[in-house]
C-alpha angles and dihedrals in degrees: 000000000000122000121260122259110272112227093237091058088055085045085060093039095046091051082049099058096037095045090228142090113270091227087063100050122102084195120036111173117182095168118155109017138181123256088012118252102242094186137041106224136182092276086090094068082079102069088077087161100046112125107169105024107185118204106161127140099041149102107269123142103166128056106216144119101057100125096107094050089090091159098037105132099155114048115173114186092161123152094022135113090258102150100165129041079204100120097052089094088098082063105031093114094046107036112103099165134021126187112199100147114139094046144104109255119144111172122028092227096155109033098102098084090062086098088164098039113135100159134049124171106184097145113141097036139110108268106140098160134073091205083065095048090047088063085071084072092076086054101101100199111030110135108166132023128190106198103149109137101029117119095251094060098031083055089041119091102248090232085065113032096082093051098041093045089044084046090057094033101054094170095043103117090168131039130172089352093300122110108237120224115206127195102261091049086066104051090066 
C-alpha cells in the first residue's frame, strides 16, 4: 500500500498550481489528493493567512494541527474518516462554518469551543443520539444545520423530525437547507 500524501507536499502541489505561496492563500484547497492525505500535520500551521482550507475528499481520520490558522473562518473536512470534532480548539474563536458531512462521527464531544460557528453541515454521518444533537444549543451563534443521513433523522418519523429537531435547537434559523419558521415568527 502507498503512503498518504503528506500535507507539505499538497502545500507544493497546490503553489504550483496556483502559481502562489501557500502562506500567502486566503483560500488553500488540497481536496482530493493522490495518493489521500491521510493526516493533517503541522505543515498546516503555514497557511497564516488561510481563511477557508478545504480538505475534503481524503483520508483523514483525526482533526489536529490547526494553531497556526489564526484567520481560518471555513474549514471542510467532508468525505473523510473524521470520527471526533475533538482538535478545533486551536479555531474555536475564528471558525464560522464547518463542513464535515460524509464522516464517521458519533458523539459531538468538541464542538463547544466553536463560539462563532453559524454553519454546520454533518449530514451522512453516525449521530444516533439527541443528546448528541442538543449539545448544538451551546453553540451562540449557530444559524443553519444540515443533519440529513445521519442515524437520528433516518430512525426518526419524517412528520417529526423538523419540530423536534426546531424544539432542542432553539437558535437553528436554517435546517436541511430550508428556513424554519417558528411560532412566534409568525405572530409578528
Amino acid at each position: 500500500m502507498s503512503k498518504g500524501t503528506t500535507i507539505k507536499d499538497a502545500i507544493v502541489k497546490f503553489e504550483e498550481k496556483e502559481n502562489c505561496k501557500g502562506s500567502d492563500a486566503c483560500h488553500v484547497s488540497l481536496i482530493a489528493q493522490y495518493p489521500p492525505i491521510e493526516k493533517m500535520d503541522a505543515s498546516l500551521s503555514t497557511l497564516s493567512k488561510c481563511e477557508k482550507l478545504s480538505l475534503s475528499t481524503n483520508c483523514i481520520e483525526k482533526i489536529a494541527n490547526l494553531n497556526g490558522l489564526k484567520n481560518l473562518k471555513i474549514l471542510s473536512l467532508g468525505r473523510n474518516n473524521i470520527k471526533s470534532l475533538t482538535g478545533l480548539e486551536a479555531v474555536g474563536d475564528t471558525l464560522q462554518e464547518l463542513w464535515i458531512s460524509y464522516n464517521r462521527i458519533e458523539k459531538l464531544k468538541g464542538v463547544n469551543v466553536l463560539k462563532k460557528l453559524k454553519v454546520l453541515y454533518m449530514s451522512n454521518n453516525e449521530v444516533k443520539d439527541m443528546n448528541e444533537l442538543v449539545k448544538l444549543d451551546d453553540l451562540p451563534c449557530l444559524e443553519e444545520l444540515v443533519f440529513v443521513g445521519n442515524p437520528l433523522e433516518v430512525a426518526m418519523d419524517a412528520a417529526e423530525y423538523r419540530p423536534k429537531l426546531m424544539e432542542k435547537l432553539k437558535k437553528i434559523k436554517k435546517l436541511d437547507g430550508e428556513v424554519l419558521v417558528r411560532e412566534e415568527q409568525e405572530d409578528n
